[in-house]
C-alpha positions in Angstrom: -1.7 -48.3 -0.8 -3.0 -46.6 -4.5 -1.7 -47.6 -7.5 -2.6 -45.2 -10.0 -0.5 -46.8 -13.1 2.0 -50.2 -13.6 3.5 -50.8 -16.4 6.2 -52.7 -18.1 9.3 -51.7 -19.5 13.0 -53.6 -20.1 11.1 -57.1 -18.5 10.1 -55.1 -15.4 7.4 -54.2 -13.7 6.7 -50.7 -11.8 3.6 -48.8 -10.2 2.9 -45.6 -9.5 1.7 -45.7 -5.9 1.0 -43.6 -3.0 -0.4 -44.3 0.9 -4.1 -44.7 1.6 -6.1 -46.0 4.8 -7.9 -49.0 4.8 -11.4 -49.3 6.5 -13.0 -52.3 7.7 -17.2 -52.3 6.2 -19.1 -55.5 7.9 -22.3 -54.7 6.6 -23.6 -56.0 4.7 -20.8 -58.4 4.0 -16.9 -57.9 4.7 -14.6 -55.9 2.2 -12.7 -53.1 2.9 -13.6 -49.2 1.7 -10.4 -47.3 0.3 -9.7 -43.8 1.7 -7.6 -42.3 -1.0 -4.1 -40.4 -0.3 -3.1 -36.6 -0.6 0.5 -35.8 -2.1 2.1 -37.7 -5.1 3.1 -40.2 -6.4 6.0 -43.0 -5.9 7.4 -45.1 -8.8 8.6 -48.4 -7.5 10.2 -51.6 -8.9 8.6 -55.0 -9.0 11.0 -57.3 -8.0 11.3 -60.2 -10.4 9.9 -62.9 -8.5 6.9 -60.7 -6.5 4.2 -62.2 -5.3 0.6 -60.7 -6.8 -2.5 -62.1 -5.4 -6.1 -60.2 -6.7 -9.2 -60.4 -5.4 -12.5 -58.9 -6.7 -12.8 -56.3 -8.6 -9.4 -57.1 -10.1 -9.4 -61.1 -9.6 -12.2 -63.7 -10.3 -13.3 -64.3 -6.8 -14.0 -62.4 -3.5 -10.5 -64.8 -2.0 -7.0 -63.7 -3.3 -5.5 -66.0 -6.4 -2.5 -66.1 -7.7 -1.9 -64.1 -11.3 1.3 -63.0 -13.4 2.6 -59.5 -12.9 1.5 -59.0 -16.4 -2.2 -60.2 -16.0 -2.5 -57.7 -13.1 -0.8 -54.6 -15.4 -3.5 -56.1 -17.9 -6.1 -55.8 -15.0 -5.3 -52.8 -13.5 -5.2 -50.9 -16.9 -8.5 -52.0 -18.3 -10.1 -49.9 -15.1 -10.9 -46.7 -15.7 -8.9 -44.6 -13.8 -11.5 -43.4 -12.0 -11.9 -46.4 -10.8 -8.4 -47.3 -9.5 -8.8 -44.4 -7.0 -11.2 -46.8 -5.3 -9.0 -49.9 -5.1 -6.3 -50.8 -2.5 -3.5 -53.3 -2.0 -1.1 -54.4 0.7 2.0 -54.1 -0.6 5.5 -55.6 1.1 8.6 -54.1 0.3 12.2 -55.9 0.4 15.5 -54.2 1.7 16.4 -52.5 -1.7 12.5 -51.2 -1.6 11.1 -53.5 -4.0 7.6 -54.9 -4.0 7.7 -58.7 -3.3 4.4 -59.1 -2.4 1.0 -57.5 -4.0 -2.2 -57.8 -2.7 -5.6 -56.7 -4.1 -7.8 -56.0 -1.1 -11.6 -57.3 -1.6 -13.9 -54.2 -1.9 -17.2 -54.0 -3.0 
């Protein structure tokens, strides 16, 4: 997935996200290459107690870490949106379509 914006409003948290493919690079060292979407769009909800684990370029380290929803709106925000276009995550969804479970993938 893309996220092109998160934000928080009323104690929440919601992204702006849309599909992407993920590409395997080995060479010459393992990280994925993001092949952006076409279409728009999606808002979704962050559910209260989601999961977010970063790894480089938005965490401190090429494995995932734990961080706060609010230190990976922080994150994602200080990117220039040019950027973000480059960047992908795994997201999991719950029943009522919530995010439960964020993860940065490592690119280079």
């Amino acid at each position: 997935m893309q996220i092109r914006e998160g934000w928080t409003s009323g104690g929440r948290t919601y992204l702006s996200v849309r599909t992407a493919r993920k590409v395997a690079v080995t060479d010459p060292h393992e990280a994925w290459l993001i092949i952006p979407g076409e279409g728009p769009y999606t808002t979704v909800l962050m559910a209260a107690d989601a999961r977010v684990l970063l790894s480089v370029p938005l965490g401190d380290d090429s494995l995932a870490h734990p961080y706060s929803q609010t230190e990976f709106v922080n994150r994602l925000t200080a990117e220039p949106s040019a950027s973000r276009s480059r960047l992908g995550y795994d997201l999991s969804f719950d029943g009522k379509g919530q995010v439960t479970r964020l993860q940065s993938l490592y690119t280079s």
